[in-house]
C-alpha positions, 0 to 999 in steps of 0.5 A, spaced: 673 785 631 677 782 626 673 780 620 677 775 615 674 775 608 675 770 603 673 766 597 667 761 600 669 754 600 664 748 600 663 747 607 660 755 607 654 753 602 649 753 608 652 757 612 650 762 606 643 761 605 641 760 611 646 768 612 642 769 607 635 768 608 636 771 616 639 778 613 633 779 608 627 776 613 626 783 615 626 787 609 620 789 606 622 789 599 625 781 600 622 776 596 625 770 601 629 767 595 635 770 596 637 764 598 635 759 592 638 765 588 646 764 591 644 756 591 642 757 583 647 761 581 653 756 583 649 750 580 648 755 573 656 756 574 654 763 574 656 765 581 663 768 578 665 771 586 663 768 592 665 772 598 665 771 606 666 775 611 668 770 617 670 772 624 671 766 630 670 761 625 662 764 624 660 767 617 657 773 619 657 775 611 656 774 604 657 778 596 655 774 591 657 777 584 654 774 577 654 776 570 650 781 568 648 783 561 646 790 558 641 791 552 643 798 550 640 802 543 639 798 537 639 791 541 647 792 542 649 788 549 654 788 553 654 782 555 659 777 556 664 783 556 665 784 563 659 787 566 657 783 573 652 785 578 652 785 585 648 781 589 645 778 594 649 781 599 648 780 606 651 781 614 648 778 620 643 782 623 646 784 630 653 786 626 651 790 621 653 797 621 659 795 622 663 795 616 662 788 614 658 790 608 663 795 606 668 791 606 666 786 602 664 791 597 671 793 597 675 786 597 669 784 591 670 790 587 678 790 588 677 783 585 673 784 579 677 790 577 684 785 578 681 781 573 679 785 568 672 787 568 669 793 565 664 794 571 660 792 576 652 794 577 646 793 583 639 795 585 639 798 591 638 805 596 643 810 593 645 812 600 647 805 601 651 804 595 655 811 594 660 811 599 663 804 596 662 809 588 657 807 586 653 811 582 646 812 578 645 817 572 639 814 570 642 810 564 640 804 567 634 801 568 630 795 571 623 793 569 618 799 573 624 801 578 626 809 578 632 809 576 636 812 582 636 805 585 639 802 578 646 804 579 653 803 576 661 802 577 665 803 572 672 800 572 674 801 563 670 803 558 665 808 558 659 808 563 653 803 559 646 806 557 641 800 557 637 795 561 640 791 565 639 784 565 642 779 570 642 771 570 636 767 570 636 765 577 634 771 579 628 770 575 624 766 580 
């Protein structure tokens, strides 16, 4: 299986929602605005990297990397200096453990590094994430959520302590 991954194009934006919103349908923990959550981070200009995994002319995969904030001790920030979050990210349901989200991970961690960011942080199952090095110290947090699932890639600089505050995209 050759899967080619690029930057989306245009003519990718509803092949990615509806990617998408079918990757996350069955998922317990989805809120079903994955989706609108891609459309307005673009439309925000907030959609710093957008990644597809295409194979024979199809996307069958998607990363999606945004700004993110972290509002450390004494109101101090790391925003605007060069903290991105990962996600939503997606593969079509009969193709994924295959590799394909790995791979897209890789392709957008290598990029945000290339570009100078400083890291790169996420919400989601540690078991998941830490073959891509990810990694959570309990430094992070994210509303309610136990801090295991708030993790961290740290490219430059030391690792944030803080809470973790994305786009206003994710929001709603």
């Amino acid at each position: 299986m050759t899967v080619l991954i690029r930057p989306e194009q245009p003519r990718d934006e509803d092949a990615i929602h509806d990617l998408t919103q079918a990757a996350f349908r069955p998922m317990a923990y989805s809120s079903g605005t994955e989706g609108k959550i891609i459309r307005e981070l673009r439309a925000a200009g907030d959609l710093t990297l957008s990644l597809v995994a295409e194979q024979d002319g199809q996307i069958v995969g998607h990363i999606a990397f945004s700004p993110v904030s972290i509002n450390g001790p004494q109101g101090s920030s790391y925003l605007d200096e060069g903290w991105f979050g990962l996600g939503p990210i997606s593969v079509r349901e009969d193709l994924q453990r295959q590799g394909i989200g790995r791979a897209l991970i890789r392709e957008g961690l290598h990029r945000l590094k290339t570009e100078g960011a400083k890291g790169c942080a996420l919400i989601g199952n540690p078991a998941v994430y830490r073959s891509s090095g990810f990694e959570s110290d309990g430094q992070l947090s994210y509303g309610g959520l136990d801090r295991t699932y708030i993790q961290r890639i740290v490219f430059d600089g030391p690792p944030p302590a803080g809470t973790l505050v994305y786009r206003p995209a994710f929001d709603g």
